[in-house]
VEXDREN-2710 file (C-alpha; in Angstrom, 1 decimal):
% VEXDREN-2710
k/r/px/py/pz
1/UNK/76.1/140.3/107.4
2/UNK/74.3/142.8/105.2
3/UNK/70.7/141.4/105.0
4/UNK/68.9/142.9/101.6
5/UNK/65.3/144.1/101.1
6/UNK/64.3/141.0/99.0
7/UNK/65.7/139.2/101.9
8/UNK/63.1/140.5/104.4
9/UNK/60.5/140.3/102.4
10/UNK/61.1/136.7/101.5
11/UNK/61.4/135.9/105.1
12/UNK/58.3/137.6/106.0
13/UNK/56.2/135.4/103.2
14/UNK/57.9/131.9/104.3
15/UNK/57.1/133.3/108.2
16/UNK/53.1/133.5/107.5
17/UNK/52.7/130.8/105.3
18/UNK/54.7/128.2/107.8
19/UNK/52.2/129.5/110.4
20/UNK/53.3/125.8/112.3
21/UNK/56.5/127.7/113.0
22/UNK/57.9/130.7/114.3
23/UNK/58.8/133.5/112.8
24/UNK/62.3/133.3/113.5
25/UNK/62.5/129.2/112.6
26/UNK/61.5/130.0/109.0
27/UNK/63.6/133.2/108.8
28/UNK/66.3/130.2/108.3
29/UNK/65.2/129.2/105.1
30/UNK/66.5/131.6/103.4
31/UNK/70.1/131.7/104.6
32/UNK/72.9/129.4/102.9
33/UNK/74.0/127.5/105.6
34/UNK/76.9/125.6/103.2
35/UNK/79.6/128.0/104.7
36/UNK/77.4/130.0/107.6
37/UNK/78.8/132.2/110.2
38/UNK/76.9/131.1/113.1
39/UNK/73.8/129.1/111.5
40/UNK/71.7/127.2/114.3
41/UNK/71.6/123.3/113.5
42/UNK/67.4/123.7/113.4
43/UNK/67.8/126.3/110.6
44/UNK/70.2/123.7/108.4
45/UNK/67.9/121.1/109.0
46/UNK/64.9/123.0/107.7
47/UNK/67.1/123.6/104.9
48/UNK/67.9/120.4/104.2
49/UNK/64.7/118.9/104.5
50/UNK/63.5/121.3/101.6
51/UNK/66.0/120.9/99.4
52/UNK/65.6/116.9/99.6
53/UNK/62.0/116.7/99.1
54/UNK/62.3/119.9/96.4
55/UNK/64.6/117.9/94.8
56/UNK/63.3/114.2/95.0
57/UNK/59.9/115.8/93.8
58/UNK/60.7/118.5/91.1
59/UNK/58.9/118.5/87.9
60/UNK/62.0/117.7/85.4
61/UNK/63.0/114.7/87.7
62/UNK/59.9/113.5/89.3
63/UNK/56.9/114.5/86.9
64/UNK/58.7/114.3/83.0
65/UNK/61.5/111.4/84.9
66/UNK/60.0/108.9/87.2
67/UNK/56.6/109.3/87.2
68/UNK/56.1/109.3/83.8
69/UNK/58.6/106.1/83.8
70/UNK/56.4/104.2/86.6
71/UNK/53.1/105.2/84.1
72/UNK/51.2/107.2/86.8
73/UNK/50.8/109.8/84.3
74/UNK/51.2/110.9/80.6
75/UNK/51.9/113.8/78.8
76/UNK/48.9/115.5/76.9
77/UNK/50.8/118.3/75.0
78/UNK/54.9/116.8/74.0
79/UNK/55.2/113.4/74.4
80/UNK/59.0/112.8/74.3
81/UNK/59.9/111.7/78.3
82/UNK/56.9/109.9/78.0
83/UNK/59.1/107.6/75.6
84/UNK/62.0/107.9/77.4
85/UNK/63.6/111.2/75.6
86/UNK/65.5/112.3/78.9
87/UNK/67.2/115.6/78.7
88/UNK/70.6/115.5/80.2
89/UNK/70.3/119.0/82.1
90/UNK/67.6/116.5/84.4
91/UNK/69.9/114.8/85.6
92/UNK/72.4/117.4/86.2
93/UNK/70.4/119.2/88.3
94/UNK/69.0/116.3/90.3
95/UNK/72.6/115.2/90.9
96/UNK/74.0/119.1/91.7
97/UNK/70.6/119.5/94.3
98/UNK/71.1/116.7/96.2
99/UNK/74.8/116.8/96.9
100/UNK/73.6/120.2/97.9
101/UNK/71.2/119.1/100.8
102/UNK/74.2/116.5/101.7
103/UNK/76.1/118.8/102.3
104/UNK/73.6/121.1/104.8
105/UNK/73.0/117.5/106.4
106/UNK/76.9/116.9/106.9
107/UNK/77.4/120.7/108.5
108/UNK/74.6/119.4/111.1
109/UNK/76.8/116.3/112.4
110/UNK/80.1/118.6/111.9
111/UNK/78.8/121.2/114.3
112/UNK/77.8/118.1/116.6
113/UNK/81.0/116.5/116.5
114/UNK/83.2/119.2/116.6
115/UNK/84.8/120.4/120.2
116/UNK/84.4/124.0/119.4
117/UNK/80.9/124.0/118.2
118/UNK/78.8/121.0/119.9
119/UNK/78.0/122.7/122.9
120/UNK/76.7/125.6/120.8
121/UNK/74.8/123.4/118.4
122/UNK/72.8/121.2/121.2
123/UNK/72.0/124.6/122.9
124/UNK/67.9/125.3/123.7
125/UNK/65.4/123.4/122.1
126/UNK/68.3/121.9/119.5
127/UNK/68.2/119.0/121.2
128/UNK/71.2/116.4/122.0
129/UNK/74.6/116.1/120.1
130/UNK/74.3/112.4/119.5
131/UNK/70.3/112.6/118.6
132/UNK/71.2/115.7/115.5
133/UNK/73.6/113.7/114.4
134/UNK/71.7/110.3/114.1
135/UNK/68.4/112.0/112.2
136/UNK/70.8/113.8/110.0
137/UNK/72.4/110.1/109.4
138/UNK/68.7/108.9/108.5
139/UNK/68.4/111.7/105.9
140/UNK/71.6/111.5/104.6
141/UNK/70.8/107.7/104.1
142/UNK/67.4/108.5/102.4
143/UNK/69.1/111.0/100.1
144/UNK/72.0/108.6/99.1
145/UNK/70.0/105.9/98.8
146/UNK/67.6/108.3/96.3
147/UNK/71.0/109.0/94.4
148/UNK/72.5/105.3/94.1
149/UNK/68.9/104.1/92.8
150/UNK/68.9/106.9/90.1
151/UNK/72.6/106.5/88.4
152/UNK/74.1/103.2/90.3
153/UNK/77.4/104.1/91.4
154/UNK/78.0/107.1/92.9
155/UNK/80.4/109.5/95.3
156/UNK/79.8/108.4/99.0
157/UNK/80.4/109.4/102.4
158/UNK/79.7/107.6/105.4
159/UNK/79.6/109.2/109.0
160/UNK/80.8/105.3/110.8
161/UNK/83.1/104.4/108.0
162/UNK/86.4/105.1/106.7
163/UNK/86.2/102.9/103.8
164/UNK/89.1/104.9/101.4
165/UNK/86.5/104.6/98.5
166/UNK/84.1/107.1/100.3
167/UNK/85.2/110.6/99.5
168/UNK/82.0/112.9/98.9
169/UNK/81.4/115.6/100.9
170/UNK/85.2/116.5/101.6
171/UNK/85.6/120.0/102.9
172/UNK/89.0/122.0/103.8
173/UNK/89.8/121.7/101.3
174/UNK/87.0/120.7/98.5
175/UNK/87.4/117.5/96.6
176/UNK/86.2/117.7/93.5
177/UNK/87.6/114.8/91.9
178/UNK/85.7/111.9/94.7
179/UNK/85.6/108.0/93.8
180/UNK/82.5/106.7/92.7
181/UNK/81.7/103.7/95.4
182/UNK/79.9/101.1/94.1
183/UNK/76.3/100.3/94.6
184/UNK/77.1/97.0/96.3
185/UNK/79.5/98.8/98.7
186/UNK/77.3/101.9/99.1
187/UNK/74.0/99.6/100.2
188/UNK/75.7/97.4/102.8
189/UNK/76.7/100.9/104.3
190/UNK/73.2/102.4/104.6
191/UNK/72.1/99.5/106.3
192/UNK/74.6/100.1/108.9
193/UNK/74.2/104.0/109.0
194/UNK/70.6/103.1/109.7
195/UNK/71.1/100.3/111.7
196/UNK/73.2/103.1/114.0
197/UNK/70.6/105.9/114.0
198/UNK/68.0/103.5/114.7
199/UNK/69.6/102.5/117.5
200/UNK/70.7/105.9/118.9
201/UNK/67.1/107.5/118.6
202/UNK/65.6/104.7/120.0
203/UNK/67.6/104.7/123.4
204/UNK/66.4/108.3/123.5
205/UNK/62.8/107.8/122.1
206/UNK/61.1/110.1/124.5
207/UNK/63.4/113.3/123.5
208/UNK/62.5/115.9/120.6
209/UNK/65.0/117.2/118.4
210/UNK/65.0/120.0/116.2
211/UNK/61.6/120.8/117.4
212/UNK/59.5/122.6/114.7
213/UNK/62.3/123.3/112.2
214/UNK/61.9/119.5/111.8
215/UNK/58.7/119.6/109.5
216/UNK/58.5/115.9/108.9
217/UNK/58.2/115.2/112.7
218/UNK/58.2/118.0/114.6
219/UNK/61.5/116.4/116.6
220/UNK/59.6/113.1/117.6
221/UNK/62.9/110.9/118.2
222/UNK/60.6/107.8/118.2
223/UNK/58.9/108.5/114.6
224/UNK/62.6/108.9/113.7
225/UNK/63.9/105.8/114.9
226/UNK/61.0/103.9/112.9
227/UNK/61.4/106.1/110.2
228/UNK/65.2/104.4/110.0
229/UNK/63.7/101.0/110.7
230/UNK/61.3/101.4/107.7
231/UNK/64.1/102.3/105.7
232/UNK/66.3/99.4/106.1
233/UNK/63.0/97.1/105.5
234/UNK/63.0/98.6/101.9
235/UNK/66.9/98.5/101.3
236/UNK/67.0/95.1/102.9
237/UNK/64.3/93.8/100.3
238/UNK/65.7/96.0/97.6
239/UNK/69.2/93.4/97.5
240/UNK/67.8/90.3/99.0
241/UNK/68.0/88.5/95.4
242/UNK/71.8/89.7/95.9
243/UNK/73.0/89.6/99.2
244/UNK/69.8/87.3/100.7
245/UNK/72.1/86.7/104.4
246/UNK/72.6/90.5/104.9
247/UNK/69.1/91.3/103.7
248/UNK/67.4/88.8/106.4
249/UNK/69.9/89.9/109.4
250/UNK/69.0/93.5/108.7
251/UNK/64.9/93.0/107.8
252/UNK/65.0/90.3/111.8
253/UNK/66.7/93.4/113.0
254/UNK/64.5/96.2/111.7
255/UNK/61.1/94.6/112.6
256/UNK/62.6/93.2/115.9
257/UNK/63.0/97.2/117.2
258/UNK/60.3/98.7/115.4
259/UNK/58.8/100.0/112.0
260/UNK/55.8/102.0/111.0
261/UNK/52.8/100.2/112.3
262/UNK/50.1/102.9/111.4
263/UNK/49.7/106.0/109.3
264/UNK/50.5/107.9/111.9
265/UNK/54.0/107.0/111.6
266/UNK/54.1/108.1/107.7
267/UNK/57.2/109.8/107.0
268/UNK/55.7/113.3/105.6
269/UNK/56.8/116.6/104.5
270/UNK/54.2/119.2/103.9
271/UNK/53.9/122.3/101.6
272/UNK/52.1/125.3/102.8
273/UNK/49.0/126.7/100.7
274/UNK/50.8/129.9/99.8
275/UNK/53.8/131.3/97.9
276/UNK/56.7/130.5/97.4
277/UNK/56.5/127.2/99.6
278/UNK/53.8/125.3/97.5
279/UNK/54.0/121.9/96.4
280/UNK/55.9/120.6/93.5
281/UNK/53.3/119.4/91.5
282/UNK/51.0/122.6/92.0
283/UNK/54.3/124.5/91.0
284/UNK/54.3/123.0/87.8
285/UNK/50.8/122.9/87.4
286/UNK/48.6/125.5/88.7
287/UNK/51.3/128.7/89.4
288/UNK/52.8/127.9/86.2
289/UNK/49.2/127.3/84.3
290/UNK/50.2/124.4/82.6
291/UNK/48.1/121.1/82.0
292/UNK/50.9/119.1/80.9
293/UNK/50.0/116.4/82.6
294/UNK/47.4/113.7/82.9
295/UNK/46.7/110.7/84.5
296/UNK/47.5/107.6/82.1
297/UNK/45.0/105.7/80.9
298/UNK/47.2/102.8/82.6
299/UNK/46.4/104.1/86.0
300/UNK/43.4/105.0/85.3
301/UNK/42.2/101.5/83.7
302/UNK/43.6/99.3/86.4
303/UNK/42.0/101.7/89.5
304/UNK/38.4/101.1/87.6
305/UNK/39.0/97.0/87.6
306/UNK/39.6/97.1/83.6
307/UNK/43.2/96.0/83.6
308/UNK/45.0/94.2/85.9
309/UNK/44.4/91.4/88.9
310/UNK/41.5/93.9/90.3
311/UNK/37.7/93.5/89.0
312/UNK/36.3/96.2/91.3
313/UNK/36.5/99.6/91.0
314/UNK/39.8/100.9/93.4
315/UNK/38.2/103.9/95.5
316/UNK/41.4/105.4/95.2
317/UNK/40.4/106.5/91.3
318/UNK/38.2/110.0/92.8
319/UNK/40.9/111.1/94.6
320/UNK/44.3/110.4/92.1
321/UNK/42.6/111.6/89.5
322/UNK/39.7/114.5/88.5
323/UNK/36.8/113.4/86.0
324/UNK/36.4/114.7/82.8
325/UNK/33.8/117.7/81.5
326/UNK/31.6/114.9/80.7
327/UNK/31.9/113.3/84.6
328/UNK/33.8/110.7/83.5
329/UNK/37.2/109.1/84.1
330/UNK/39.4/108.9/80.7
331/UNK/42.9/108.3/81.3
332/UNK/45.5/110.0/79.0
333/UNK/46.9/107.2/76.6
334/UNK/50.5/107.0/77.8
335/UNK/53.5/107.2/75.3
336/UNK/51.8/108.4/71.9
337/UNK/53.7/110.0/69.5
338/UNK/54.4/113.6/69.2
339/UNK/51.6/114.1/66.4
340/UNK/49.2/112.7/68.7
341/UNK/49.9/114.1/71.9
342/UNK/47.6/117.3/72.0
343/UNK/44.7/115.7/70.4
344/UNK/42.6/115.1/73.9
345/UNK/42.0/118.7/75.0
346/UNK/42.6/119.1/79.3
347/UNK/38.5/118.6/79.1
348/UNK/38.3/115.2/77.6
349/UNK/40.3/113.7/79.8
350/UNK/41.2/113.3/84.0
351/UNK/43.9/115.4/85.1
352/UNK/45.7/114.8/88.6
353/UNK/43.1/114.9/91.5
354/UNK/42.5/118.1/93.8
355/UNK/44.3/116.2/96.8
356/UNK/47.0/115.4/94.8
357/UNK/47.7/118.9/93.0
358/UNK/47.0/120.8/96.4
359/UNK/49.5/124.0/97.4
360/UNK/49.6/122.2/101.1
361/UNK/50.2/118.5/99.5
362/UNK/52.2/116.3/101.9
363/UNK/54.7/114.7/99.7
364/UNK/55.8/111.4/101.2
365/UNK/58.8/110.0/101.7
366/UNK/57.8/106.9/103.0
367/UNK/54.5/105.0/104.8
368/UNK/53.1/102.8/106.7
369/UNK/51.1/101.2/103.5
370/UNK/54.8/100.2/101.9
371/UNK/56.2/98.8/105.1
372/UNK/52.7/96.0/105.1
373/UNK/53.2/95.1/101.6
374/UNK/57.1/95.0/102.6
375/UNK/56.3/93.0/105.7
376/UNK/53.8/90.4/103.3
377/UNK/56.6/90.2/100.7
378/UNK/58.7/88.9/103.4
379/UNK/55.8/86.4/105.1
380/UNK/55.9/84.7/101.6
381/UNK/52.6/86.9/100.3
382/UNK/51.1/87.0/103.6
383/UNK/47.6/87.9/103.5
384/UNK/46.9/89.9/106.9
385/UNK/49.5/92.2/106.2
386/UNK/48.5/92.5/102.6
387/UNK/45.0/93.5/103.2
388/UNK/46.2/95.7/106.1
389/UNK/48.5/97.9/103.6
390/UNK/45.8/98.1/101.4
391/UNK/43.5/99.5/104.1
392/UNK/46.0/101.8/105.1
393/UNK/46.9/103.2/101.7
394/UNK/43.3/104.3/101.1
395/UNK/42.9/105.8/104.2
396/UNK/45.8/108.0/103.7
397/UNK/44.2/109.5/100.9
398/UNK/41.2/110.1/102.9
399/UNK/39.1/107.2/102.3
400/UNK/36.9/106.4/105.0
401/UNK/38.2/103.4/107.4
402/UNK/34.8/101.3/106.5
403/UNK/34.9/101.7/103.1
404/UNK/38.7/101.0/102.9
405/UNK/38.3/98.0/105.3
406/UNK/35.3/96.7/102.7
407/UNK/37.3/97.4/99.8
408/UNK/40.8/95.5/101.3
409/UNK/38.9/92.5/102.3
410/UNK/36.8/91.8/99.2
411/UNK/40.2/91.7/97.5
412/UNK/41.9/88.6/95.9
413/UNK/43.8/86.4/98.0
414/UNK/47.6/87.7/98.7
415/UNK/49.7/86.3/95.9
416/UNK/52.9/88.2/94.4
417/UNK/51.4/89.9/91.6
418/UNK/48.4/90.8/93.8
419/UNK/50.6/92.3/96.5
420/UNK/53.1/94.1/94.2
421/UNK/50.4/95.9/92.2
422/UNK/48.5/97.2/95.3
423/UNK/51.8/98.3/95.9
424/UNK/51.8/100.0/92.9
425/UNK/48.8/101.8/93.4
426/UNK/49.8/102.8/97.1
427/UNK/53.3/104.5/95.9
428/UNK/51.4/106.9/93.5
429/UNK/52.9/110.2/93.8
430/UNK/56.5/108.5/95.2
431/UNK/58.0/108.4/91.4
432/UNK/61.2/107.0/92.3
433/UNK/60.5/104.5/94.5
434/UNK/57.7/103.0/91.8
435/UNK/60.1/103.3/89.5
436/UNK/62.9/101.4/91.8
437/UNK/60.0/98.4/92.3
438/UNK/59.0/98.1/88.8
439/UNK/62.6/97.5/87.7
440/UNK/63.2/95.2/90.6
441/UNK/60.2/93.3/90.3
442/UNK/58.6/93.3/87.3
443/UNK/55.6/94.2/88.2
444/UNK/52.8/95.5/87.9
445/UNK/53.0/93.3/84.1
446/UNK/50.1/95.4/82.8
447/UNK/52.3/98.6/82.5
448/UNK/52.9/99.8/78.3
449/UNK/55.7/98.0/76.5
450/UNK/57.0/98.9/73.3
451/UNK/55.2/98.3/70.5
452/UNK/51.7/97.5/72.4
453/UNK/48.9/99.3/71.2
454/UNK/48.3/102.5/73.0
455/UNK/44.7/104.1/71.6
456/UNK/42.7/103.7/68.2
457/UNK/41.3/106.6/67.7
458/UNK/38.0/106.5/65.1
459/UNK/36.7/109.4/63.3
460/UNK/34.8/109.8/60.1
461/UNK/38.1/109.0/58.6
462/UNK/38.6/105.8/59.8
463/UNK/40.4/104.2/62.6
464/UNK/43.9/105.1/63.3
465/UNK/46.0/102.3/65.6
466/UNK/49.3/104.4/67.9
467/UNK/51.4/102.2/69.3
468/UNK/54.1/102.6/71.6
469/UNK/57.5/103.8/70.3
470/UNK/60.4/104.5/72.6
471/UNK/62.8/106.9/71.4
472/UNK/65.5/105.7/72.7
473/UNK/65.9/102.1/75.0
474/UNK/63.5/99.6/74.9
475/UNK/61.8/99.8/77.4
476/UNK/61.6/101.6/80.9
477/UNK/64.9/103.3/81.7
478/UNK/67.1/101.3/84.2
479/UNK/69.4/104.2/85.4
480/UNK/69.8/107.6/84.4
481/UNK/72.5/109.3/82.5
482/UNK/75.5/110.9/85.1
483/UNK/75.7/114.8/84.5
484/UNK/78.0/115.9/81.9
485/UNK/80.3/117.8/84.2
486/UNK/81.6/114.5/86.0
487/UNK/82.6/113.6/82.3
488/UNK/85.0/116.4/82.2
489/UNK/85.7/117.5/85.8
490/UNK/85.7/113.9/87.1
491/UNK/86.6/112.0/84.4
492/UNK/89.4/109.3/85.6
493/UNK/86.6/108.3/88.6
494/UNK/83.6/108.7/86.0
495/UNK/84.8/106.0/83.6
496/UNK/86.3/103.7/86.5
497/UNK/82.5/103.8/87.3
498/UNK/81.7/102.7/83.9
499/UNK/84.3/99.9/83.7
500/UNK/82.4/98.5/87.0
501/UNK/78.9/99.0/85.8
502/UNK/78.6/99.0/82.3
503/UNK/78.0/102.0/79.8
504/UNK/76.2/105.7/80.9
505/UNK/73.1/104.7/79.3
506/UNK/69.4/104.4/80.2
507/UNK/69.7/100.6/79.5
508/UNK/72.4/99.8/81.6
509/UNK/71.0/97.7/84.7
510/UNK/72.4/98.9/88.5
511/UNK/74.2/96.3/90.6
512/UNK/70.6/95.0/92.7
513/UNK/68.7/94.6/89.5
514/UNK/71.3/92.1/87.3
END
């Protein structure tokens, strides 16, 4: 294989600034392992990982998609995703990208299952057949489960089931044309796929797979398995209005075996501080000197004890969020209208905190904070858990443990819309996932609705009143659009997806949300 200048030197930069890993583990990251010669697993799995979290976290999907839908931040310069103008080409390439990292995550449990291979694949500090296998089944869970909450129904494949509807990911040859399985179908079968991993790392707890190349968990099978178990807590709850006997057999099951019962369990992956590995948001931000962004004046309002079930001010504020030229915390007024988007200059107003917008951000996948207020949700609002998630959240984000333990227990009693908008605040940065609750819970209620008044603005001309105008919808989007190529490439399978879900529009609700 002929390796190229630009090559090497794009090896040598991901080898220094991944100085947790060897030289020769993050010499992988820049090899195409869809179709490798002789790729080790560890280097597909490095792959993988980074292509997921890229993906989940880019700034077309994440930043102008879901975390402008979830109202954690506004636009400041054009205005139109804030009200719900999504291009097309987003979804394309969220769609193409994570196929992509399923595909790097199906090689791993091919090499492992194959006769020819397995031996080579579980060779040195690999770690076993069955273990690769069942943390590539975790993320492969995680991704589709990402996917199906984004469009509904979707191409599937399942590593423990032949259902004939699941036909993504078929190799030797390609299939182009796969089914779309339905949401219903494709949510029973993560639980299980979980269920199984779970199980597998657990028996083997004590081993390490994948060893550094594994930046989440540096091959901690245990972390792994709760990882799983956390996972099945949230897909559980997600259909429990819709399948409520599945949902409690799975959520016993989960919490009988073990979830995340600290921060130290968090599933994490982390940036490095230098180029070309930096953080998403920092990306879009700081190497790309943009200041696009701001945090609304929803988040912003509701972390000082102005709006919302909270009277006290949310120590989380200093850290989501940077103040002002005047030391003060203005949120950006979320949804305005193209005329108005630009008038508050990057000075007058807070932009996303230092923590938040660092090269080396962790971005997280899921936590410790989510499983409490999962765990209370299923108590019937219990309180313990509630203030314990709270607690937890802030001192993720660096809050000291006294100050977050004050802050959690002069709190409000645990009700639902207590519980759910803590939740909120906790899931800042995790666009999708705020985005998934909000639609399946309603809450939090304070979030911008069309037609509510946004900002009045008053100068020596008077007062002028901006309201909240979607473009299109009305409200926040339910799905996304699918990508245009499925339309023409996929077409028979595209529209039997529509005549089972409803129309391709932003309005149309997914299967665990009617």
């Amino acid at each position: 294989m002929k390796i190229s200048i630009k090559n090497i030197l794009y090896i040598a930069v991901v080898a220094f600034t991944f100085g947790a890993c060897s030289d020769s583990e993050f010499e992988k990251i820049n090899t195409d392992p869809n179709r490798p010669a002789n790729v080790p697993t560890p280097s597909i799995i490095l792959a993988a990982q980074k292509q997921l979290v890229d993906n989940i976290r880019n700034e077309n999907f994440s930043l102008r998609g879901a975390q402008l839908f979830a109202q954690y931040y506004s636009q400041n310069i054009y205005t139109d995703q804030s009200r719900y103008d999504i291009p097309r080409s987003y979804a394309d390439t969220y769609w193409a990208n994570a196929y992509k990292a399923l595909n790097n995550l199906n090689k791993v449990i091919k090499l492992n299952t194959d006769e020819a291979t397995k031996a080579v694949a579980s060779a040195g500090t690999a770690g076993s057949n069955a273990n690769q296998i069942a943390i590539s089944r975790v993320l492969k869970a995680f991704t589709f489960h990402s996917l199906t909450d984004v469009f509904g129904d979707i191409p599937y494949e399942s590593y423990g089931n032949n259902d004939p509807d699941f036909e993504a990911l078929q190799q030797d040859p390609d299939n182009y044309t796969p089914k779309y399985a339905s949401q219903q179908k494709i949510y029973e079968d993560l639980l299980n796929e979980l269920k199984q991993a779970a199980d597998t790392l657990w028996k083997y707890k004590d081993q390490n797979t994948f060893g550094n190349s594994d930046i989440i968990y540096k091959g901690a099978n245990e972390s792994w398995a709760r990882f799983a178990n956390s996972l099945r807590l949230r897909l559980a709850t997600r259909i429990r209005a819709k399948a409520p006997e599945l949902a409690t057999q799975h959520i016993e099951a989960a919490l009988a075996q073990g979830v995340f019962t600290s921060n130290a369990h968090n599933a994490v992956f982390r940036y490095a501080a230098n180029a070309p590995n930096e953080a998403p948001l920092y990306r879009a931000t700081v190497t790309a000197n943009r200041k696009d962004f701001a945090v609304s004046h929803i988040l912003v309002n509701a972390l000082k004890g102005e709006l919302g079930p909270f009277e006290q001010e949310d120590p989380r504020l200093r850290v989501y969020a940077l103040p002002n030229a005047d030391g003060q915390y203005i949120g950006q007024p979320y949804g305005l209208p193209l005329e108005a988007g630009g008038i508050n200059g990057p000075t007058e107003i807070s932009l996303p905190g230092a923590v938040v917008n660092a090269a080396d951000f962790g971005e997280t996948l899921q936590e410790y904070a989510e499983v409490a207020f999962l765990i209370a949700e299923y108590n019937n609002w219990s309180d313990a858990e509630y203030r314990s998630g709270v607690q937890a959240s802030l001192e993720k984000w660096g809050i000291a443990a006294t100050v977050a333990k004050a802050y959690a227990d002069g709190l409000p009693p645990a009700s639902r819309e207590t519980v759910l908008t803590q939740k909120y605040f906790a899931l800042f940065t995790q666009g999708l996932e705020a985005w998934s609750e909000i639609r399946r819970t309603g809450y939090p209620t304070f979030l911008v609705k069309p037609n509510d008044i946004v900002w009045q603005r008053t100068t020596s001309s008077g007062t002028t009143t901006y309201r909240f105008d979607p473009i299109f919808g009305d409200g926040i989007p339910q799905r996304l659009f699918y990508p245009a190529k499925e339309q023409s490439v996929n077409r028979a399978n595209y529209q039997n997806a529509l005549a089972n879900q409803g129309d391709d529009v932003i309005t149309t609700k997914l299967w665990w949300n009617k």
